[in-house]
C-alpha positions as CSV (number, residue, x, y, z in Angstrom):
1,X,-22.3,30.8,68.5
2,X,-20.2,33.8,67.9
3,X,-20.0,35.0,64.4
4,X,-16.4,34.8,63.2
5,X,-14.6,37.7,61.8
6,X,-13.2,37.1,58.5
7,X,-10.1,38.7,57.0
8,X,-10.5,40.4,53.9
9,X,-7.6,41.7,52.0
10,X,-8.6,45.2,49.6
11,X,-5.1,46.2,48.5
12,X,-5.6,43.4,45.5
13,X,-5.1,45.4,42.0
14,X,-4.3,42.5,39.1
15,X,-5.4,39.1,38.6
16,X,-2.7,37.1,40.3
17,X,-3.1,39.0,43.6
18,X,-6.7,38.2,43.7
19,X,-6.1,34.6,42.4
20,X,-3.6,34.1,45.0
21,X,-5.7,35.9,48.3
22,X,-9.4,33.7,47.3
23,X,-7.2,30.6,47.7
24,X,-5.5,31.5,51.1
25,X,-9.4,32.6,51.9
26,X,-10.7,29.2,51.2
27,X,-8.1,27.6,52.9
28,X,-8.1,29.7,56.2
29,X,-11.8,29.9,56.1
30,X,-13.0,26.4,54.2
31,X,-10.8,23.9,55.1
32,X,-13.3,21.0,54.8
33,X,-15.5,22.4,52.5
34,X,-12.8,22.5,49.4
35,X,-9.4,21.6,49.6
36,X,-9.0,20.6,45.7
37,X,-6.8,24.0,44.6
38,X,-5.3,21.7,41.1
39,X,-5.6,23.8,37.8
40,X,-8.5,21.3,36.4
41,X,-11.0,21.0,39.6
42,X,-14.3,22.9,39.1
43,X,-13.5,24.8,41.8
44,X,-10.8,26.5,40.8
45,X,-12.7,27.5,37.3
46,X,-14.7,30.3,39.7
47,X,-12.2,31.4,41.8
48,X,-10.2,32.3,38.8
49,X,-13.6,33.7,37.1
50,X,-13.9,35.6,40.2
51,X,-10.5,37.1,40.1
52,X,-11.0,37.6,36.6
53,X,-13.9,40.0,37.5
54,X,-12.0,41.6,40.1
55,X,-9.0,42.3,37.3
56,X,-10.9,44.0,34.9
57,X,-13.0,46.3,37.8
58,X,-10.4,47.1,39.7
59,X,-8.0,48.4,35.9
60,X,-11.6,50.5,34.9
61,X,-11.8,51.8,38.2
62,X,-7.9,52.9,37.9
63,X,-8.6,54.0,34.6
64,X,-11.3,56.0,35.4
65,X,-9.1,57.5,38.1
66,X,-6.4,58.8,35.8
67,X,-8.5,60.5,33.7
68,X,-9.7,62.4,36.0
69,X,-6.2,64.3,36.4
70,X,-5.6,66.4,33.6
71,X,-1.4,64.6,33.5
72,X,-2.7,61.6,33.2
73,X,-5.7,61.7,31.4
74,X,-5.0,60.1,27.8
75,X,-8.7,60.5,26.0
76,X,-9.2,63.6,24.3
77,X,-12.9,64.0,25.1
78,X,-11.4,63.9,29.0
79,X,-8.3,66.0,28.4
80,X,-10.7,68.6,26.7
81,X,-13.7,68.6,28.9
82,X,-10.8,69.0,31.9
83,X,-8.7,71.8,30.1
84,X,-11.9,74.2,29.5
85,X,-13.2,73.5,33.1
86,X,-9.8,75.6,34.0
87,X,-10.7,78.1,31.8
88,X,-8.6,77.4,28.9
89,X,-10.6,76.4,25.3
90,X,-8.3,74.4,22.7
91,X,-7.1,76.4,20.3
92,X,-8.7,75.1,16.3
93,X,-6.6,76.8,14.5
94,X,-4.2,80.2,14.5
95,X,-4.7,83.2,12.2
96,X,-1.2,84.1,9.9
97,X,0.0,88.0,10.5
98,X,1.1,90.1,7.4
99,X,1.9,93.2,7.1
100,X,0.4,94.1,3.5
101,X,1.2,97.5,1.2
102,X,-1.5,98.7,-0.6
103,X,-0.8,101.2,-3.0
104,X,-3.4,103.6,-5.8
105,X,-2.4,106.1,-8.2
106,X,-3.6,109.5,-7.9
107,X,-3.4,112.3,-10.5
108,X,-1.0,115.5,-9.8
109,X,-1.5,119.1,-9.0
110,X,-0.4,122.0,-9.9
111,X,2.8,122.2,-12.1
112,X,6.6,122.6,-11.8
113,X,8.1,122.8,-8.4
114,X,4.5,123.5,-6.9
115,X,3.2,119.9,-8.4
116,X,1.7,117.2,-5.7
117,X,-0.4,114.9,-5.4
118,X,-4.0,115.6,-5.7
119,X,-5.5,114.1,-2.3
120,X,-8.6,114.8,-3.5
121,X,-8.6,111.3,-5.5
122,X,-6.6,109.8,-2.6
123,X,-9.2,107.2,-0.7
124,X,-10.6,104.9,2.4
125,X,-10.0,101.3,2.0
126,X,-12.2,100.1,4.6
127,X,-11.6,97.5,7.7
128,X,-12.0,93.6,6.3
129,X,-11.3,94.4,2.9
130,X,-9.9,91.2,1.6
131,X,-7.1,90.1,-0.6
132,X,-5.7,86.7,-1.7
133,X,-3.0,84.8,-2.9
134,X,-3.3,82.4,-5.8
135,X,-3.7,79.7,-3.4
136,X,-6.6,80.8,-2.4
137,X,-5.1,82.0,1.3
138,X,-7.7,85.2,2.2
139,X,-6.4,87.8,3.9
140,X,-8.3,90.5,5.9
141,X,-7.1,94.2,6.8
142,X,-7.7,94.8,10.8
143,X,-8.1,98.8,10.3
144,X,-8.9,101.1,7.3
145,X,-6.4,102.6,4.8
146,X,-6.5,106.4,4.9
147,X,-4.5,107.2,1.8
148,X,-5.2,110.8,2.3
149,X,-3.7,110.9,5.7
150,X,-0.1,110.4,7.0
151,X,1.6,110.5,10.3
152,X,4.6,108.8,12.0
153,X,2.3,105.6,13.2
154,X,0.6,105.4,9.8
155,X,3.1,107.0,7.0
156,X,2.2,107.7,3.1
157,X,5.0,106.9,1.1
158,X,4.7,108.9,-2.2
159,X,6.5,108.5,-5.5
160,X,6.2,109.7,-8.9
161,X,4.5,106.9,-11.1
162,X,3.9,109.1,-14.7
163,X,6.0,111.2,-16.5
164,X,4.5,113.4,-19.2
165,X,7.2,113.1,-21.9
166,X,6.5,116.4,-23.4
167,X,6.7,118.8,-20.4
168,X,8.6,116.6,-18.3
169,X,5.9,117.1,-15.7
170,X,4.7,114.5,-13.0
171,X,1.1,113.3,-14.1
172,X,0.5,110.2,-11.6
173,X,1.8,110.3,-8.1
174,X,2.0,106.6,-6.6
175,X,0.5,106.8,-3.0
176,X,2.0,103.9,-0.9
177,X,0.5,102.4,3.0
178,X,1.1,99.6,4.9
179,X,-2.1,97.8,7.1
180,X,-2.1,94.7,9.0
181,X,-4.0,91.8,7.8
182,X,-4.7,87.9,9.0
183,X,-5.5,85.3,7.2
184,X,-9.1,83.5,7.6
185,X,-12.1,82.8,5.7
186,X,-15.7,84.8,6.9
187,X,-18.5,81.9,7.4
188,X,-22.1,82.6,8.8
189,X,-24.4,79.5,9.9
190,X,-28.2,79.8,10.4
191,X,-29.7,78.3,13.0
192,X,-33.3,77.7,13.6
193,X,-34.3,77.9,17.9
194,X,-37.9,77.1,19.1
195,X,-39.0,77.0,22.3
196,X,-37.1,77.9,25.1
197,X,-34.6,75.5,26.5
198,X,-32.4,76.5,29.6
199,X,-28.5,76.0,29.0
200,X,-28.9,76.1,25.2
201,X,-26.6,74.5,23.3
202,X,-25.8,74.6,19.7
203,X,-23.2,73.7,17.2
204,X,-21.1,75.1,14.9
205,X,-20.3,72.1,12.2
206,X,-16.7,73.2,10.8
207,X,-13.3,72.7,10.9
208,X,-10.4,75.0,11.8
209,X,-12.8,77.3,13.6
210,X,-10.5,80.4,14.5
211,X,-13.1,82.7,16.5
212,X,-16.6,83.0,16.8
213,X,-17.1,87.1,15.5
214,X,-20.9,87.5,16.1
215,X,-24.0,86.1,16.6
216,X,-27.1,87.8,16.2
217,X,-30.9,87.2,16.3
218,X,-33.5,87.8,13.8
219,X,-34.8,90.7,15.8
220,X,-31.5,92.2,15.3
221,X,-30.6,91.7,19.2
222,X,-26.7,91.3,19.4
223,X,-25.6,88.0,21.8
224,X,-22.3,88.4,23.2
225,X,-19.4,86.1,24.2
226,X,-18.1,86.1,27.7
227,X,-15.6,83.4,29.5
228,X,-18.0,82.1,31.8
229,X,-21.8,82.7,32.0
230,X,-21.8,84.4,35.7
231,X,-19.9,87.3,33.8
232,X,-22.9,89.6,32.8
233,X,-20.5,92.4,32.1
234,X,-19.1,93.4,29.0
235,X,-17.3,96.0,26.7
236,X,-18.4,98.0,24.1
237,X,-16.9,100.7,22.0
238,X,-19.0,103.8,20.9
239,X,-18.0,106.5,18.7
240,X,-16.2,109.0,20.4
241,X,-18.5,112.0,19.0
242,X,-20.1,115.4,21.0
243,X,-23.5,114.2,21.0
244,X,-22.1,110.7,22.9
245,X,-19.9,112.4,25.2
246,X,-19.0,116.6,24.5
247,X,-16.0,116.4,26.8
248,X,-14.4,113.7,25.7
249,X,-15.4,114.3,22.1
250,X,-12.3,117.2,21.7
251,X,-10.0,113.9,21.6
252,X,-11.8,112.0,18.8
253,X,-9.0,112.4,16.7
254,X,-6.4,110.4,18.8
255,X,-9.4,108.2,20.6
256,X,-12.1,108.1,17.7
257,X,-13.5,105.2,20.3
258,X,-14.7,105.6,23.8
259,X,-14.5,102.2,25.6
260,X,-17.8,101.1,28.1
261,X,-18.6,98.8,30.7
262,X,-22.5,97.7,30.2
263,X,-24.4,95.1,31.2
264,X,-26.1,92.4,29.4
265,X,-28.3,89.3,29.8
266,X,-27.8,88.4,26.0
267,X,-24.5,86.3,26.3
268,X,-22.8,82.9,25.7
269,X,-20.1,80.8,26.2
270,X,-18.3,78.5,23.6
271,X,-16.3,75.1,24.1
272,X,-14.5,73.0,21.8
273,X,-16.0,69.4,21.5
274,X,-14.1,66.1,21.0
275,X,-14.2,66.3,16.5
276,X,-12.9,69.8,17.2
277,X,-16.2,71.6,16.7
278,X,-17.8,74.9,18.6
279,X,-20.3,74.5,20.8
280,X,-22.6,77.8,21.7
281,X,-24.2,77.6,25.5
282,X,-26.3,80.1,26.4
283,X,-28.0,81.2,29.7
284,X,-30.5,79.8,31.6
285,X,-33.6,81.7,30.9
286,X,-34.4,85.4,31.6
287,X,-32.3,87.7,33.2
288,X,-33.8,90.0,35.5
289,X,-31.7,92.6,35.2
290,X,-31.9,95.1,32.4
291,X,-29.2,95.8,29.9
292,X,-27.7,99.1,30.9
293,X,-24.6,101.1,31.3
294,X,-23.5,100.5,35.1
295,X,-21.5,102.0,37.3
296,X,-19.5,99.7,40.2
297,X,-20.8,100.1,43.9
298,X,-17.0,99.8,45.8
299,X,-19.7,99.4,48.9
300,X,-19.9,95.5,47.8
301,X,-16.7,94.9,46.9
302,X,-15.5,90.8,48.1
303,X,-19.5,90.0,49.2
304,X,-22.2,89.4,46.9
305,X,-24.6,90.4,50.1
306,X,-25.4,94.5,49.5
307,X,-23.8,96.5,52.6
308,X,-21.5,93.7,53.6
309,X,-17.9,94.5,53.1
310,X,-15.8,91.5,55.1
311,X,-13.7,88.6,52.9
312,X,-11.6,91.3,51.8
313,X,-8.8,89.1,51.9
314,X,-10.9,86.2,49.6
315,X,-9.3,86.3,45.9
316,X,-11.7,87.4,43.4
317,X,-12.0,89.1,39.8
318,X,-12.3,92.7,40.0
319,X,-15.3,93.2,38.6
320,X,-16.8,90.3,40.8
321,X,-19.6,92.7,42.2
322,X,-20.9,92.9,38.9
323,X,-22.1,89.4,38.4
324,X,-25.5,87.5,39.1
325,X,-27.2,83.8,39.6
326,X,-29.4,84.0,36.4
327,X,-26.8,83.3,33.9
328,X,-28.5,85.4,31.2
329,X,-30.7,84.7,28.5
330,X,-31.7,81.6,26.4
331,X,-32.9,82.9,22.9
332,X,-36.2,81.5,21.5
333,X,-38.7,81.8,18.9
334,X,-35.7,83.3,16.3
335,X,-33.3,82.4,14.0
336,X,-29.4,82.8,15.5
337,X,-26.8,84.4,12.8
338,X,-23.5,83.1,13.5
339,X,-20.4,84.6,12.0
340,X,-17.1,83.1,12.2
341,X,-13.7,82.7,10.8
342,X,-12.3,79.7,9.7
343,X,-8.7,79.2,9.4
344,X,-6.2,77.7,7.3
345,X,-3.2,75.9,9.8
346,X,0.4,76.4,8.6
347,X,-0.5,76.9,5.2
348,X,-1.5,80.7,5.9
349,X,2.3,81.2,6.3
350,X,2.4,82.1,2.7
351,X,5.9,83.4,0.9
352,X,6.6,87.1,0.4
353,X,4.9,88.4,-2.2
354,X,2.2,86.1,-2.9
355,X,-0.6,88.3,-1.4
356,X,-1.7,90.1,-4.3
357,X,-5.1,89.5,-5.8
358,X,-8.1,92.1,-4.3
359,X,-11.0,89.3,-3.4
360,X,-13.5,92.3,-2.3
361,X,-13.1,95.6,-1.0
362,X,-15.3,99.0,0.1
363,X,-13.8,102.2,-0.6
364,X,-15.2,105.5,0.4
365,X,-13.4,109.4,-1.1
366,X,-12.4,111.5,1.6
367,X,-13.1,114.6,-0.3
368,X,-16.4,116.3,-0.7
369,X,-15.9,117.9,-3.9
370,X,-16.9,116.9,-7.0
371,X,-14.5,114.8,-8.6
372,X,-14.2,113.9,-12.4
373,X,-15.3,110.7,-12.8
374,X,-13.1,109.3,-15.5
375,X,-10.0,110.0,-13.1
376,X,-12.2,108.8,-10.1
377,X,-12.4,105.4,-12.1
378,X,-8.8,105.2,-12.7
379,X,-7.9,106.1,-9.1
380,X,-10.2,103.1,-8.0
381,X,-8.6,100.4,-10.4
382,X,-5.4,101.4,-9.8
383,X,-5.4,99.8,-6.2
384,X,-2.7,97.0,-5.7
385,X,-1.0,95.0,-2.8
386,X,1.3,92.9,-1.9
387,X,3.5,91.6,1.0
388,X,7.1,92.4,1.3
389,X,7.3,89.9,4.2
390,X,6.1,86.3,4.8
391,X,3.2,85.6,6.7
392,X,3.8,84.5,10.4
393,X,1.7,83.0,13.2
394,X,-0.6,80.2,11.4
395,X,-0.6,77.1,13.1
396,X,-3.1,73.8,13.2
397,X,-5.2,72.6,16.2
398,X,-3.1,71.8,19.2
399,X,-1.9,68.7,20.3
400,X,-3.2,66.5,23.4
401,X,0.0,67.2,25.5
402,X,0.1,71.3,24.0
403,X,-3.7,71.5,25.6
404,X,-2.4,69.6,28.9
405,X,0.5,72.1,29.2
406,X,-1.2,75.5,28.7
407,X,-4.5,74.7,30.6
408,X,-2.2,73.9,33.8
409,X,-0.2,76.8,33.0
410,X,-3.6,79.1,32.3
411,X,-5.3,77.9,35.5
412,X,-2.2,78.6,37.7
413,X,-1.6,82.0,36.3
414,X,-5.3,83.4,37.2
415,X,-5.4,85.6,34.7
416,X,-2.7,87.5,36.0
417,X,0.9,88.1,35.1
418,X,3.6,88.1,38.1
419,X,6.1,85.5,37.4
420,X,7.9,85.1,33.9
421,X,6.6,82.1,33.1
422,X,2.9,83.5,33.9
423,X,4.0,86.2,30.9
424,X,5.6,82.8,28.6
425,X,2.3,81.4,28.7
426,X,0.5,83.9,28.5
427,X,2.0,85.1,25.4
428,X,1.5,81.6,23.7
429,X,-1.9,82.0,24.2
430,X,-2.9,85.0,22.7
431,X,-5.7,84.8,21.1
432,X,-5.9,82.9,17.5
433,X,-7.5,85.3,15.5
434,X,-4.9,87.9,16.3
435,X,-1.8,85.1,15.5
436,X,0.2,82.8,17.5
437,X,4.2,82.7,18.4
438,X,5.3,79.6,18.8
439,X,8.4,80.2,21.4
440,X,8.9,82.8,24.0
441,X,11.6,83.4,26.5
442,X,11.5,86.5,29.5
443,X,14.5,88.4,30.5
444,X,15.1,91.4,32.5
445,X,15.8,94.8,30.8
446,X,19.6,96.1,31.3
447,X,20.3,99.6,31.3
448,X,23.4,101.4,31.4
449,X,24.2,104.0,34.4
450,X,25.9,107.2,34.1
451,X,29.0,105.5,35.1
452,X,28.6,102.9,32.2
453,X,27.6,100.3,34.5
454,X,24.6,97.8,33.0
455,X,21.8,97.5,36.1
456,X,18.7,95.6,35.7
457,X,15.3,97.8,35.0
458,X,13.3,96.1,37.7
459,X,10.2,98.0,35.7
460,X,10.7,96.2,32.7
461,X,11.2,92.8,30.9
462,X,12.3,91.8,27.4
463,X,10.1,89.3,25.6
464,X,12.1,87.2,22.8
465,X,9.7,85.8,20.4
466,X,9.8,83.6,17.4
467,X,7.4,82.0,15.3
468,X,6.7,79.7,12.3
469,X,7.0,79.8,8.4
470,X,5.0,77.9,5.6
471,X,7.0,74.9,6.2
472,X,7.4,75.0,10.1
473,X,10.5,76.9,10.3
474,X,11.6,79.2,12.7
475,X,12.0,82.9,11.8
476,X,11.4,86.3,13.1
477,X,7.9,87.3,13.7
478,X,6.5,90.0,11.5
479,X,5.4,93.5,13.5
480,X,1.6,93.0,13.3
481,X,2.0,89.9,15.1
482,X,4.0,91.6,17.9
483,X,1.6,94.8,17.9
484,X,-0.9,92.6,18.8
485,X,0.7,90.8,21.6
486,X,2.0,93.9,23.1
487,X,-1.8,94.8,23.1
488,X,-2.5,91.4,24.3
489,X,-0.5,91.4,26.9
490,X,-1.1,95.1,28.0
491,X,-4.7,93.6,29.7
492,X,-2.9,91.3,32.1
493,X,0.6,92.5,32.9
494,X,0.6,94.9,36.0
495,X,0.7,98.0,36.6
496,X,4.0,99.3,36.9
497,X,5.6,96.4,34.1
498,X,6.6,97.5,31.1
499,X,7.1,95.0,28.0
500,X,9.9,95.1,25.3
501,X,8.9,92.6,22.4
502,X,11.7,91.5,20.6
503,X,13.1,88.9,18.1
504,X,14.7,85.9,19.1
505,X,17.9,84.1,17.6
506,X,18.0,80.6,15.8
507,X,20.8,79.2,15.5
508,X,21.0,76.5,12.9
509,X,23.1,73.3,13.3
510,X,23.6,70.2,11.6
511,X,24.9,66.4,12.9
512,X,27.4,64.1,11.0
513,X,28.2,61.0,12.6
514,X,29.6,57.7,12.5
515,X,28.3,54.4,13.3
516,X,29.1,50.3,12.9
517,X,26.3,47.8,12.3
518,X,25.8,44.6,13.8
519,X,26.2,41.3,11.2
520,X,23.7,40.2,9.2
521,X,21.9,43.8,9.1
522,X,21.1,46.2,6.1
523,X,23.2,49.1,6.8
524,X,21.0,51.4,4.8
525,X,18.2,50.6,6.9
526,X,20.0,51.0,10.2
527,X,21.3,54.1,8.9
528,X,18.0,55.5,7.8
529,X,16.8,54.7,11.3
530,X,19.2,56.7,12.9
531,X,18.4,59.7,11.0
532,X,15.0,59.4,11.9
533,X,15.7,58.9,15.3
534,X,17.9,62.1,15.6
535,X,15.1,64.1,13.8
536,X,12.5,62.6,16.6
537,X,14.9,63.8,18.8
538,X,15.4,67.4,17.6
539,X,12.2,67.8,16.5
540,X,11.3,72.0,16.8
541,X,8.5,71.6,19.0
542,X,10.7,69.7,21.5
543,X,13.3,72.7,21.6
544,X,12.6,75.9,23.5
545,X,14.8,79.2,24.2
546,X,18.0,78.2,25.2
547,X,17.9,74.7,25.2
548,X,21.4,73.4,24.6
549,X,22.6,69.8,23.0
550,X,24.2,67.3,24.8
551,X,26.1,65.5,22.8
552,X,25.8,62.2,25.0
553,X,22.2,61.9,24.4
554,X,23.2,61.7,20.8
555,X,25.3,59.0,21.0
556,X,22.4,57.2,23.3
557,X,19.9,57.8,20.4
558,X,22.3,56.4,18.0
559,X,22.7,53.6,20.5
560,X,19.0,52.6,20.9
561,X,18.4,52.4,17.4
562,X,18.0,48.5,16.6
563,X,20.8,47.2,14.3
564,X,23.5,50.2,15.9
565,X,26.6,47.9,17.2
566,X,28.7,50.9,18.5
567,X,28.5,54.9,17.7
568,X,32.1,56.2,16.3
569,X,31.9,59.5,16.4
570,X,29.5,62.2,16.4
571,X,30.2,66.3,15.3
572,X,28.0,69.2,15.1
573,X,27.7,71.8,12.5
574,X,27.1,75.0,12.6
575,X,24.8,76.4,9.1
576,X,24.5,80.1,8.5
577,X,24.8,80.4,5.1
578,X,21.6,82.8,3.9
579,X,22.0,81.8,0.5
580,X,20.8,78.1,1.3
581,X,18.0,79.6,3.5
582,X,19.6,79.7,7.3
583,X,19.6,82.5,9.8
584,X,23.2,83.8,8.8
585,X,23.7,83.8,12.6
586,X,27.2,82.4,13.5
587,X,27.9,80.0,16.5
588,X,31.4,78.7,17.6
589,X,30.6,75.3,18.9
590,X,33.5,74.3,19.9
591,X,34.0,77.3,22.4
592,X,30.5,76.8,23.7
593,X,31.3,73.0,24.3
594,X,32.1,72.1,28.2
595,X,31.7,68.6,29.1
596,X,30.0,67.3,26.9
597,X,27.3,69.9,26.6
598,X,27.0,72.6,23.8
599,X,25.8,75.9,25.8
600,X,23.7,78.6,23.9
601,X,24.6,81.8,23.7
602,X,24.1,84.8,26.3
603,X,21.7,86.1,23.7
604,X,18.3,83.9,23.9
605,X,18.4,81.8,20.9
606,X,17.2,78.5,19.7
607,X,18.9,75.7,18.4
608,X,17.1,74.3,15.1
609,X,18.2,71.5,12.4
610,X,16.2,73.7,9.4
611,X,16.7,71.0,6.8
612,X,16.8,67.7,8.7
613,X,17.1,65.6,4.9
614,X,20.7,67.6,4.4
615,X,21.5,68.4,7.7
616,X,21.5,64.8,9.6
617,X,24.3,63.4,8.0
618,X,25.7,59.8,8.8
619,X,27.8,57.2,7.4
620,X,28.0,52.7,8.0
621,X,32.0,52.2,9.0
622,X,34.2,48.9,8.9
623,X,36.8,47.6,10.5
């Protein structure tokens, strides 16, 4: 007897479908074994078990699917674990920029129109010397504070602090510099390691983790932090001194630093975890090839095999000769030092003047003469700072659909800047501990002819940036935030670019509108809703660079809100009044309004309701 060939249907996803195909199954292939298909019978009972089986397998197996693809993926633990495996870690938290003035009094020399300042008392603040606010916010310089030296990159500004009243003669000279500074707190974690584990992992329990700084064994062995583990290359910095190097040492002055490629076998990796942790991974065991200065063989460039120069035209890192297969070292038997900075979100974007208390600092005299001490004393207390600008750049740990944006973005870009929006991104993700701008826009550089006539620099772009305040409000960012993205940016861009950072415009509007409610509703409510429904709708992080307002999407989020019978009217308002806190920048609406759609201008700018409380404005009407 010939075995019959049943038809079986795999195209069922939901429990109807497979409901629906086991009955036409029984029936095509049982006709006189079961023919009782009513709601009640016994049978029935497992063929709807059996399609409820089927249901919930075939939505896990769907499920499982999606979160697979970084779009669709909705977990965190997924969306994470997806997002670093394209080389881009979630970003804890951002560091606040401030440009901070520290000033110390120094006593004067000489007399009448030969008295000056006597640089003898004039002193070092060291790098990380910290200051505070009376929040508690810390503050840390990124370079030292040469009071004794001044040039056009790093002025002195000097003023008479102390007349004597007597001779009329200058006694105090008031010595004035400006240094960069972010905001974070210094942390260090010990952790104990035994035996040797290949792949080491180990955590780093705390929140708002900015960057890891250092990690160190108790033999006093330096581990180092690469992107991936294959990467057994690294730089270092040396002191650019004759016994280190005597012909480059004649430039110490300008390049106190000489930058080195060595190799290492001490190195890690780091990954976010799901409760926003670091995670350390270290190498697989011992690396068999020493730690030393290297030099790259352009014999093996595009094939790891020695000798073999093919697959030239194979994409690959430029330094891709360099790597091995061992991964580098797991340490063992020692106690791990980890030093980090931990962050403080949006509230680092402290107020002007607010930065003013010295938490710790290390100062060193330049001169090597003997100075008097009770004036040495009084030069060291009189040290004082303060910020004449808000700090800029702070920001909290990024949301689900930020990480999903900027890890598509990061892995498409490969490290390289070409197209503008390779430059947007990679601008937004300059690393934390050096700030963060929160909007970008690219355009091309225009120059003018000898004729008059603007052309476009094709060697150039302008990059239009803007960032946060304290209470997540657009404004200008500060220069130590756009110094370091220039610097930033400088390691990816090519060539032959050039980069112009400059400030973006905001534009600050408000919305008055009208609206009837249906009977039998509580206006207020309604009306409440609708406010909060515009603010949804106009939220900052929704609105990029020359984004414009369409007034019919308005009225449609008028007209969504429950309770909303018809929308009357609807205007928008241009603010620019400084005194109440906007931009001062001035907008005709009306003239940039063409069907319906308010344009921005030609300049990049943004469009932001700063005070969405005053600024969304509405009112019940009745007929």
């Amino acid at each position: 007897m010939a075995k019959v060939k049943k038809d079986i249907k795999y195209i069922n996803k939901d429990f109807s479908e497979f409901r629906g195909n086991l009955i036409e199954f029984a029936k095509n292939y049982f006709p006189n074994t079961y023919n009782d298909f009513n709601e009640s019978s016994p049978g029935m009972m497992f063929i709807e078990m059996a399609s409820y089986v089927g249901d919930v397998l075939s939505y896990y197996t769907d499920y499982a699917m999606k979160e697979t693809m970084l779009e669709h993926a909705q977990e965190k633990k997924n969306i994470y674990n997806i997002a670093q495996t394209f080389g881009y870690k979630p970003k804890l938290a951002s560091s606040a920029n401030a440009d901070i003035e520290i000033f110390q009094l120094v006593p004067s020399l000489g007399s009448g129109i030969n008295s000056k300042p006597n640089y003898d008392y004039a002193f070092t603040v060291e790098k990380g010397a910290e200051f505070k606010t009376p929040s508690n916010i810390i503050f840390r310089t990124t370079t030292p504070v040469n009071f004794a030296h001044s040039s056009s990159t790093s002025p002195t500004d000097v003023t008479v602090y102390q007349i004597n009243n007597t001779t009329g003669q200058p006694e105090q000279y008031l010595l004035k510099k400006t240094v960069p500074a972010i905001s974070g707190e210094i942390r260090t974690k010990n952790i104990t390691i035994g035996s040797a584990e290949p792949y080491l992992k180990v955590l780093v329990d705390d929140s708002n983790i900015v960057s890891i700084e250092s990690v160190t064994d108790s033999d006093g062995n330096n581990w180092y932090e690469v992107p991936f583990l294959a990467q057994d290359t690294i730089f270092s910095e040396t002191v650019n001194s004759a016994a280190q190097d005597p012909v480059m040492s004649g430039d110490s002055v300008d390049a106190p630093y000489i930058l080195k490629l060595r190799k290492t076998s001490r190195r890690f990796i780091s990954r976010v975890t799901v409760d926003d942790k670091i995670e350390l991974q270290f190498g697989s065991g011992i690396s068999s090839s020493p730690d030393e200065e290297i030099i790259p063989n352009p014999e093996n460039v595009g094939s790891p095999i020695p000798g073999n120069t093919n697959n030239l035209d194979t994409s690959f890192d430029p330094s891709n000769f360099l790597y091995t297969n061992t991964y580098g070292e797991s340490p063992y038997n020692t106690t791990l030092t980890v030093e980090y900075i931990v962050g403080y979100g949006l509230t680092a974007n402290v107020p002007s003047k607010t930065i003013t208390t010295v938490k710790s600092k290390t100062i060193s005299f330049n001169s090597a003469k003997t100075l008097e001490e009770s004036l040495k004393t009084t030069a060291e207390n009189s040290l004082q700072v303060s910020n004449p600008l808000p700090a800029t750049g702070g920001t909290s740990v990024e949301s689900l659909q930020d990480v999903k944006n900027n890890a598509l973005a990061n892995f498409a870009t490969q490290n390289r800047m070409v197209t503008k929006e390779d430059y947007i991104v990679r601008a937004l993700s300059l690393p934390s501990k050096f700030g963060n701008i929160t909007k970008a826009y690219i355009a091309s550089d225009e120059q003018l002819t000898n004729d008059g006539v603007e052309v476009a620099n094709p060697l150039a772009i302008n990059m239009y940036v803007l960032g946060y305040d304290q209470d997540k409000k657009l404004t200008t960012v500060n220069t130590a935030t756009k110094r370091n993205i220039k610097t930033y940016l400088s390691q990816y861009r090519m060539l032959t670019d050039a980069i112009n950072i400059k400030d973006g415009y905001v534009v600050n509007f408000g919305i008055d509108f009208e609206i009837t409610v249906l009977a039998n509703r509580n206006s207020q409510s309604v009306l409440l809703q609708c406010i909060q429904a515009l603010k949804d709708k106009f939220n900052i992080d929704k609105i990029s660079f020359n984004t414009p307002i369409i007034i019919k999407d308005i009225y449609l989020a008028l007209a969504e809100v429950d309770g909303v019978q018809s929308v009357i009217d609807v205007k928008v308002v241009n603010y620019y009044n400084t005194d109440n806190g906007y931009s001062g920048n001035k907008y005709s609406f009306e003239s940039a309004t063409h069907k319906g759609v308010i344009y921005p201008s030609l300049d990049p700018s943004v469009f932001e309701i700063k005070y969405p409380d005053t600024d969304i404005k509405g009112r019940v009407v009745t007929y």
